[in-house]
C-alpha positions as CSV (number, residue, x, y, z in Angstrom):
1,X,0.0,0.0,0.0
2,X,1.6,3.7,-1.1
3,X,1.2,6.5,0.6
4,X,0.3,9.7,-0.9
5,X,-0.2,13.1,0.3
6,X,-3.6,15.3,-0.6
7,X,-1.7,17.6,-2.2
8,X,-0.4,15.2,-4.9
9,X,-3.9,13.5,-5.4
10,X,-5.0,14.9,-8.7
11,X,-2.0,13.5,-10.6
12,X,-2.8,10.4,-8.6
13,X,-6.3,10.4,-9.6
14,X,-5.5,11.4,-13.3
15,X,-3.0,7.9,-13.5
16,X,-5.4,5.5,-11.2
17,X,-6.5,2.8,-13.0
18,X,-8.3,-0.5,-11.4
19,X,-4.2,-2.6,-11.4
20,X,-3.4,-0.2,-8.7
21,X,-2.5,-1.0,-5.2
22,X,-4.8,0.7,-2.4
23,X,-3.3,4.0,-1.9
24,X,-3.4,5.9,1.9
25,X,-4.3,9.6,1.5
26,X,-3.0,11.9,3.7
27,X,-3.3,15.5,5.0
28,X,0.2,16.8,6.5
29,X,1.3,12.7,7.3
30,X,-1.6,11.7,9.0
31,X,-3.9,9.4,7.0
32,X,-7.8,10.7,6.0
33,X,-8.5,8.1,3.0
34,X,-8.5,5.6,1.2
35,X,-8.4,4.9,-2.3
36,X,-8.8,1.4,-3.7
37,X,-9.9,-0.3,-6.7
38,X,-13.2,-1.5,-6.6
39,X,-13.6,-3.7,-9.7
40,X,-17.0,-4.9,-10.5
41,X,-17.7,-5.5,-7.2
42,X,-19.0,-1.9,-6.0
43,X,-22.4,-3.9,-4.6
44,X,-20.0,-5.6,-1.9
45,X,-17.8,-2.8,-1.4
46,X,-21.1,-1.3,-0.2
47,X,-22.3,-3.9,2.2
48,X,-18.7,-3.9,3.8
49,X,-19.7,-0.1,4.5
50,X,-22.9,-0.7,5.6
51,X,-22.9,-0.9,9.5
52,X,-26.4,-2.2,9.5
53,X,-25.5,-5.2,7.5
54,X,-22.3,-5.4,9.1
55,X,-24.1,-5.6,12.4
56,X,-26.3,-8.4,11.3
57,X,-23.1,-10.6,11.0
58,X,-21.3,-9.9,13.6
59,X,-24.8,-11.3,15.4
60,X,-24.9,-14.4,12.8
61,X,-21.2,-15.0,13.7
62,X,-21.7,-15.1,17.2
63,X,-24.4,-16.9,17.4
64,X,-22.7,-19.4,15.3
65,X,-19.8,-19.4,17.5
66,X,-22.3,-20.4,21.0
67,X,-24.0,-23.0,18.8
68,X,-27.3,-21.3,17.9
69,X,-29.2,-20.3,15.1
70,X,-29.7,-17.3,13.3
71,X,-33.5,-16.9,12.5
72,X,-34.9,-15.3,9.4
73,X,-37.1,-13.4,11.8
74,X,-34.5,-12.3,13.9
75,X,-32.8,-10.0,11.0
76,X,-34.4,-6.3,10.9
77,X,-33.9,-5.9,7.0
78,X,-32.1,-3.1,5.5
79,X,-34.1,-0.1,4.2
């Protein structure tokens, strides 16, 4: 992963292309971005993102973990 700082992120942006490596943006060394490829896949990318969602597994996982079940009813669906 490169490092680049928010001054230098138009040439960055003007070069990107989907090969690239995730890139850490920065504002005077400390990070506040980051800018990754996202394929075809921008549907997952989203979920990952989604705290709701990733909420609801979490709760699956543990669940899992103690033995249980996760119950269809149980999961308040995203809106």
């Amino acid at each position: 992963m490169k490092t680049v700082e928010i001054s230098e992120i138009i040439a960055l942006l003007e070069n990107y292309s989907t090969n690239e490596q995730p890139s850490v943006i920065t504002r005077n060394g400390q990070p506040v971005a980051l800018l990754c490829p996202i394929d075809d896949d921008i549907e997952s990318l989203s979920l990952t993102l989604n705290s709701k969602f990733t909420d609801i597994i979490k709760k699956s996982r543990k669940n899992q973990k103690q033995g249980g079940r996760f119950f269809l009813e149980d999961i308040k669906f995203l809106s």
